[in-house]
N, C-alpha and C positions, 0 to 999 in steps of 0.2 A: 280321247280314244276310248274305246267300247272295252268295256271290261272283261276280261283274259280270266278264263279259268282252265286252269291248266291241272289234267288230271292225266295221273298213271300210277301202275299197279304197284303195292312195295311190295319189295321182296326182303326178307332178310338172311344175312350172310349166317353163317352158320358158324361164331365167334365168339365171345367173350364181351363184343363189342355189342353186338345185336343191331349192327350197323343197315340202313335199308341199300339194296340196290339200285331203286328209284324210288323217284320223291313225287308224292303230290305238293303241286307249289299253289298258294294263292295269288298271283299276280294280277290284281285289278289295277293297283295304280304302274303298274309296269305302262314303260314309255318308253320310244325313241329319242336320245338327246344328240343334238346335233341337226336334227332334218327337221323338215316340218311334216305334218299331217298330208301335204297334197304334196310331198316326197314320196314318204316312205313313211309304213306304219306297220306292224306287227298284225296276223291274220288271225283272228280269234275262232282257235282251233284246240286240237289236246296236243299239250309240248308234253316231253319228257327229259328227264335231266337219269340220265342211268350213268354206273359206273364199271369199270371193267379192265382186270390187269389183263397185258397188249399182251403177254406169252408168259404162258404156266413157269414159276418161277422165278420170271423176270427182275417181279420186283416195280414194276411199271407200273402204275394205271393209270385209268384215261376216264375223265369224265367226259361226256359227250350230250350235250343240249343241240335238237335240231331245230333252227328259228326259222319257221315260212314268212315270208316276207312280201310285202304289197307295193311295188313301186306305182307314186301317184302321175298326177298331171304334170308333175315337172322334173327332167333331171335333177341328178344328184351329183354334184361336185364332189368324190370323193378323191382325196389326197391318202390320208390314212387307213393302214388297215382296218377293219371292223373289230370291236370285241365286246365283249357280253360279261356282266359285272356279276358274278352271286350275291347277294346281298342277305345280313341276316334280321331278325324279327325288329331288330331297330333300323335299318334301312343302309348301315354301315357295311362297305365291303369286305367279305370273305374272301373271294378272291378273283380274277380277272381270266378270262377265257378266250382263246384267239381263234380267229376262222382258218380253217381248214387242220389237218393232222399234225402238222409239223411247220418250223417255221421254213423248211422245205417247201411246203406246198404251193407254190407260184400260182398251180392254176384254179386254186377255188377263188383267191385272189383278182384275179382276171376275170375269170365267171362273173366276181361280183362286182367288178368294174364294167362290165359289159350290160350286167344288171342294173347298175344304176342309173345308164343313158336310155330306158326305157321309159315312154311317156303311157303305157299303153294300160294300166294296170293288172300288169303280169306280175301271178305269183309263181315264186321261187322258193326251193327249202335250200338252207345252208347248214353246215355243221361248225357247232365250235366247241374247242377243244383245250383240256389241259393235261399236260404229263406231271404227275406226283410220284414221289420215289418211295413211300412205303402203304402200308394199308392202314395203318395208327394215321396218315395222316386224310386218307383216304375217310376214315374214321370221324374223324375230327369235322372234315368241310361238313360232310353229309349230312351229320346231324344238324350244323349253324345253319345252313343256307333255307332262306322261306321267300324269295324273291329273286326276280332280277331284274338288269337296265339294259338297254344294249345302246351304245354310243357308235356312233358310225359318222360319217361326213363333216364336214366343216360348222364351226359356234354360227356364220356368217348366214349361212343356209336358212336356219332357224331363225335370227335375228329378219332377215328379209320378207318372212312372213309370219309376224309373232302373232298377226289376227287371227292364225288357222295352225298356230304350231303347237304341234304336241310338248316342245320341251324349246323355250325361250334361250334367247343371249342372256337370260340371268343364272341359266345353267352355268355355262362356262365362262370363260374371259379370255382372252389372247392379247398379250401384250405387245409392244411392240421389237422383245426379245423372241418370239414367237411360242415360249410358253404358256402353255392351254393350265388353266387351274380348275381342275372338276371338283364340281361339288356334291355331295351325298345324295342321293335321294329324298332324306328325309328335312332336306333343306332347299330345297330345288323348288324357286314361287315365294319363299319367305328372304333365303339371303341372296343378295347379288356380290358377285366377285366383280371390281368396278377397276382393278388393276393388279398386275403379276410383277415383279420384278426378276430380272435374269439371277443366275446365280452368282450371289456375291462372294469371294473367297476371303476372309477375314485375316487377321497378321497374324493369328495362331493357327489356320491352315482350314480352319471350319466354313464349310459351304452354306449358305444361308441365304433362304427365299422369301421375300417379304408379299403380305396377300392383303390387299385394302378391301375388306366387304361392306357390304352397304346393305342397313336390315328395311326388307320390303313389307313384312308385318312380323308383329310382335310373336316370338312362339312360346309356346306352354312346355318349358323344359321339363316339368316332372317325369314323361317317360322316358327321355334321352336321359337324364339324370342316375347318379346311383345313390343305396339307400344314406346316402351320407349327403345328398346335393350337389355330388361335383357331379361334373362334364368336362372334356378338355376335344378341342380338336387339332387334329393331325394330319401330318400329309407324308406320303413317300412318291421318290424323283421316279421318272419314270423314260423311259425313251420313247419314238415316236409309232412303234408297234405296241407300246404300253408293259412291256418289261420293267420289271424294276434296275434302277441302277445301281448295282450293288455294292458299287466302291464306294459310296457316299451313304450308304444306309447303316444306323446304329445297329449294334447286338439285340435292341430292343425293336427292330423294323418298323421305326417311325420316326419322322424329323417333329422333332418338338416346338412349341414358343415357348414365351418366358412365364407363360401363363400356368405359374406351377403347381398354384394349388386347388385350378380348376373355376376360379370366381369370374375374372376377368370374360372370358368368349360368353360366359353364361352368362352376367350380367348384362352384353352385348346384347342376346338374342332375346332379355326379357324387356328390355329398352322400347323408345316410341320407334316408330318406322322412320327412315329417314338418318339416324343416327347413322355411322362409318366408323370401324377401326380396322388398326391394321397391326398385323403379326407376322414377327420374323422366325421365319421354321428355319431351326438349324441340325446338317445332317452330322456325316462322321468324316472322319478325317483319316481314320486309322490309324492315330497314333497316341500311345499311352495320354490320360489327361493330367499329366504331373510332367509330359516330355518340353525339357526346355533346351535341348539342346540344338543350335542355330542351323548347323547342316540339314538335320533332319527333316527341322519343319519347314525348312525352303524346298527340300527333296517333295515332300507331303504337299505343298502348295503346288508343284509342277503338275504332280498327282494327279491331285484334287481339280486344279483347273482343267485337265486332260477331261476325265470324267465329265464335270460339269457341260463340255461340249454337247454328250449325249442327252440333256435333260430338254427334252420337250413338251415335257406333261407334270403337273403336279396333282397328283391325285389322294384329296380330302375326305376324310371322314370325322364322324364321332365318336368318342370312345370314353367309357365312364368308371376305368380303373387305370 
């Protein structure tokens, strides 16, 4: 894909924070994951990513990114809804953004289900959107976010035509529990995810996702790294709009492996290509970890399993504290 430069004015808020209202983002390696290139591609144009609480007082705001969009020479099988990843200067997600205003909004939806049986290449602009409940947190994205991705359609899409696709089956993996395990950007061409396993509920009531990667070349961890050499990767459940699931997610908002002091995944990625291992992300249970009493954690298991229902997505990054 043709390199994305995305430019727009900052503004800054008039705070303590000195936070911008919109961002100039550098997106050249920004991609489509999921489609291929004679799908659907991103139209290299000026994006902007602005911010803005929805009523004086509220307490709301809304980040709002509008994405023009190029449907190519072939339908688009989309099942899922679309969403758009912020991503920060190491390529790890910030946070995830859904099309249209609310999860109300059925018909931008449709729009873009309409849009994607288009062979004709017609462009279209969409919005996607997140609601945050304070301006510290508002604060917070603003500053991390220096990229994004946007995922949209089926791993299968891409896989069908990896000679012309912007973003391969080595992005994703679908199991045959039908959990999709994404992978970061800044791993997307180097790791392959070659198996997901469903959620397994263990006898102490803990959910746990097992992810076999398989490394396609060798990577240069120093700048995923921190200044100590660790790296660890992590993932949170997610549902099939890409929600987190929040009954299964730690006080720490990430399902961890046993990979605890950061050597293991990084050792992995500095390895010859060709090597595989595989890691068991475990989430939360909600219940004290000293709880041994038998009612409870069979009650926690009912839970837990209930939850685990909604997990369709496991969505991976890297993170180096």
């Amino acid at each position: 894909m043709g390199s994305l430069v995305l430019l727009a004015a900052a503004w800054m808020l008039q705070s303590c924070e000195s936070t911008p209202e919109a961002l100039n983002l550098d997106a050249q390696d920004t991609a489509v994951v999921g489609a291929s290139e004679q799908q659907l591609t991103l139209v290299p144009e000026i994006y902007q990513l602005t911010q803005r609480e929805t009523s004086k007082g509220s307490g709301m705001w809304q980040l709002n990114m509008r994405i023009k969009l190029n449907c190519g020479s072939q339908p688009l099988d989309v099942t899922t809804t679309p969403t758009l990843d912020l991503l920060d200067e190491t390529g790890s997600s910030v946070c995830t953004l859904k099309l249209g205003e609310n999860a109300m909004d059925t018909k931008s939806q449709k729009d873009f289900e309409a849009f994607a049986q288009k062979t004709d290449n017609t462009e279209q602009t969409f919005a996607f959107y997140l609601n945050v409940t304070s301006a510290e947190e508002v604060a917070s994205l603003m500053k991390q976010v220096k990229d994004f991705q946007l995922y949209v359609g089926n791993p299968t899409d891409a896989a069908d035509n990896a000679g012309t696709a912007t973003a391969s089956a080595t992005d994703t993996a679908t199991a045959p529990t039908g959990i999709e395990a994404i992978l970061p950007s800044n791993l997307q061409g180097k790791v392959e995810v070659v198996s997901v396993d469903g959620v397994n509920v263990d006898e102490d009531a803990y959910p746990q996702i097992s992810v076999t990667f398989k490394l396609l070349q060798t990577v240069n961890t120093a700048p995923l790294a921190s200044q100590y050499g660790q790296l660890w990767i992590v993932g949170v459940a997610q549902d099939a709009s890409g929600r987190d699931v929040s009954e299964l997610l730690p006080s720490y908002k990430q399902w961890r492996s046993g990979d605890s002091d950061g050597s293991e995944f990084k050792q992995f990625l500095e390895d010859a290509p060709g090597n595989t291992i595989t890691l068991y992300f475990t989430g939360d249970n909600g219940l004290d970890p000293l709880e041994n009493d038998a009612d409870k954690i069979d009650a926690a298991k009912q839970r837990v399993s209930a939850a685990a229902e909604k997990v369709a997505k496991f969505r991976l990054k890297v993170v180096n504290d």
